[in-house]
ZAVO-103983 format. One line per field, with one value per residue (C-alpha): residue in one letter; x, y, z. Coordinates in steps of 0.05 Angstrom, whole numbers, plus 32768, in hexadecimal, padded with zeros to 4 digits. Each point is the difference from the previous one (the first is absolute). Layout:
rest: c(A/...) $
X: c(X/...) $
Y: c(Y/...) $
Z: c(Z/...) $
This chain:
rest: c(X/X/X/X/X/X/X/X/X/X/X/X/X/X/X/X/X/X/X/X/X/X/X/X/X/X/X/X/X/X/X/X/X/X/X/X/X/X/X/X/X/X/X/X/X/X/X/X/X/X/X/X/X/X/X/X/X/X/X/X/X/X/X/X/X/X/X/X/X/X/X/X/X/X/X/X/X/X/X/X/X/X/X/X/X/X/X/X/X/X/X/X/X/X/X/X/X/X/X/X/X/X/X/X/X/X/X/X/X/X/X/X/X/X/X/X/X/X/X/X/X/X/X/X/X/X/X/X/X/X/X/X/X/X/X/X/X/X/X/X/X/X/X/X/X/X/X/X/X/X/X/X/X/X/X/X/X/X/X/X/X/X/X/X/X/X/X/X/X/X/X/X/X/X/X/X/X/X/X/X/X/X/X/X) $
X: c(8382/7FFD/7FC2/7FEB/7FE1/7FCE/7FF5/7FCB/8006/7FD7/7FD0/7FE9/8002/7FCA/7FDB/7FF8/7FEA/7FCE/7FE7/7FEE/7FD6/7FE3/7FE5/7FE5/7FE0/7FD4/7FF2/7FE6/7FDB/7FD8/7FF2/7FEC/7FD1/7FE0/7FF0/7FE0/7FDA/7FEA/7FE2/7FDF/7FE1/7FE6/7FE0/7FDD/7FEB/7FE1/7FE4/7FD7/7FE0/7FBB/8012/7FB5/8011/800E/8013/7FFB/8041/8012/7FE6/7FBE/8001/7FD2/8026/7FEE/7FD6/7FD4/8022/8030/803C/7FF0/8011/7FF1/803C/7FF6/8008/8036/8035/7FED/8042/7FDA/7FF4/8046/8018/7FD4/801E/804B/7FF5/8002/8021/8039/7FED/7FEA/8052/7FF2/7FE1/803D/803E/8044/8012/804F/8014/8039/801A/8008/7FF6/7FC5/7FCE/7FB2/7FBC/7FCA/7FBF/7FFC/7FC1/7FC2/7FCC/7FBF/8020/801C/803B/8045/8047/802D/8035/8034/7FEE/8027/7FD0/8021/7FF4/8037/7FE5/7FC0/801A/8035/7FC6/7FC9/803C/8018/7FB8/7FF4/803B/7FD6/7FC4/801F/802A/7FD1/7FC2/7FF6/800F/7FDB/7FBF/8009/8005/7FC8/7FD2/800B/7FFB/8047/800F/803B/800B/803B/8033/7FDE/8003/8031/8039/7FF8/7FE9/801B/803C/7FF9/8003/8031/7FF8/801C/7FDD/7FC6/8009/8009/7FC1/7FDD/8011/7FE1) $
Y: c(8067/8032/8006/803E/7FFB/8032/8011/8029/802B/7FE8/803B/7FEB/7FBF/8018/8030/7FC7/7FD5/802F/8010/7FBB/7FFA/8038/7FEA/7FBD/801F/803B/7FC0/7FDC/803C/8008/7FB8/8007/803B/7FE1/7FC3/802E/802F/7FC9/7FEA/803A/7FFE/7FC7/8006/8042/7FDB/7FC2/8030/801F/7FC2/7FF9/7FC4/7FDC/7FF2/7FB4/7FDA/7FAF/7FDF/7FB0/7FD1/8003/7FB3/7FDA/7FCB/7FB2/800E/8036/8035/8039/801C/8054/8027/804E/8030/804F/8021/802D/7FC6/7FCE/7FF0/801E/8041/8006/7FE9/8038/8032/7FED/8013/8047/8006/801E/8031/8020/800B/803F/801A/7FF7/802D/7FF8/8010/7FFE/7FF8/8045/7FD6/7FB7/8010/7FCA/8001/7FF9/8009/8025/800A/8048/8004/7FF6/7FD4/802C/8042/8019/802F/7FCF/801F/7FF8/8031/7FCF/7FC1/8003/7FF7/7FE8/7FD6/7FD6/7FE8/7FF1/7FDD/7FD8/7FF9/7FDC/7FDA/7FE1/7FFD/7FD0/7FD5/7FF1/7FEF/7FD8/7FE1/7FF5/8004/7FBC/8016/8041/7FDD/7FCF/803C/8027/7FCA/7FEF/804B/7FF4/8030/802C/7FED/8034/7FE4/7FB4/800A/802F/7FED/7FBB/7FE0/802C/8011/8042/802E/7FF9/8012/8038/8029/7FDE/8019/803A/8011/7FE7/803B/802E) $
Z: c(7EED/803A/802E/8017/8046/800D/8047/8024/803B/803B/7FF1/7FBD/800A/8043/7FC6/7FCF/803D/8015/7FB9/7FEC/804B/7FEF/7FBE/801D/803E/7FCD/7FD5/803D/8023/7FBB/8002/8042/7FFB/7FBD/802D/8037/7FD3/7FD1/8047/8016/7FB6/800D/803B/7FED/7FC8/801D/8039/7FCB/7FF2/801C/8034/8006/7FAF/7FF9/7FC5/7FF8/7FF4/8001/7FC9/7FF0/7FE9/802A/8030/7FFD/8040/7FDA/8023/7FDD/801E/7FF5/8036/8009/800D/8009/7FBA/8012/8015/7FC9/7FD8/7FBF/8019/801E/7FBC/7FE9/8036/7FF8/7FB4/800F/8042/7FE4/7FD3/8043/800F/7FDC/803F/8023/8010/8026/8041/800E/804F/800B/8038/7FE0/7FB1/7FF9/7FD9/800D/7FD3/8015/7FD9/7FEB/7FDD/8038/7FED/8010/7FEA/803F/7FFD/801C/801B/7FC8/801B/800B/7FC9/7FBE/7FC2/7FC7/7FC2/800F/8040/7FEB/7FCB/8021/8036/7FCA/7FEB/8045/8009/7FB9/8014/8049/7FDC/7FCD/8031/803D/7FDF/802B/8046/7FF6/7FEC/803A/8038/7FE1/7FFF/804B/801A/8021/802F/7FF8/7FB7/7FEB/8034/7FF6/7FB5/7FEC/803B/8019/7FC1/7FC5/8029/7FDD/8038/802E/804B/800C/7FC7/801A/803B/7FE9/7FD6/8032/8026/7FC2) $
């Protein structure tokens, strides 16, 4: 039985190298900029939450001293409402559109639809319904997979929650296309 021995010129073998990177750094900037939009969602949403509302949490069993242990936490960061929030964070990716670097090729997210009606610079973001919808998708997988870790920086008003949350303790931004988008 003969064995045929295929082999590649450096070229394709750099090509094929190159494609593959490619593929894994797009699938990582659009879990990155689900994390950071998913984020900013967030916080507009909690922001819009009158802050002097409270809501009792604990058990409201009374203690063998007589006492109970209920406790009163601003509405906004209780873990129900950002259950509640978190529901329909990312249906909100729809608002979003793509932004491709010229000089680098990566990818960031940038809301495209304003909030209070005000016309936004769209000239260079790509709309599509791909992006969004690979955006709500990355953005599902986060929730699904995090849902613990966002709930526990939104309840302590954590400063500086997209590189806290979405790099240091997702790992899904890396830092140079954090550094990046911070630049935006």
């Amino acid at each position: 039985m003969r064995k045929t021995v295929l082999i590649l010129a450096p070229c394709v073998v750099l090509c094929l190298f190159m494609t593959v990177g490619q593929g894994s750094r797009q699938g990582q900037d659009i879990k990155c900029g689900a994390c950071r939009a998913l984020v900013d969602e967030m916080g507009w949403a909690i922001s819009q939450i009158d802050p002097k509302k409270m809501i009792q949490t604990g058990s409201f069993r009374i203690n063998p001293d007589g006492s109970q242990s209920i406790r009163e936490v601003p509405l906004a960061r209780s873990e129900g409402n950002l259950l509640e929030l978190m529901d329909g964070v990312c249906e909100r990716m729809q608002d979003y559109g793509e932004l491709v670097d010229s000089s680098t090729s990566r990818k960031s997210y940038l809301r495209v639809t304003s909030r209070n009606g005000e016309a936004m610079d769209l000239t260079e973001a790509k709309l599509d319904s791909r992006v969004t919808s690979s955006l709500k998708f990355a953005c599902e997988t986060i929730v699904e997979q995090h849902e613990d870790e966002i709930i526990e920086f939104f309840a302590h008003e954590t400063d500086n929650v997209k590189d806290k949350l979405c790099s240091k303790r997702t790992d899904l931004c890396d830092h140079a296309l954090r550094m990046h988008h911070d630049e935006l």
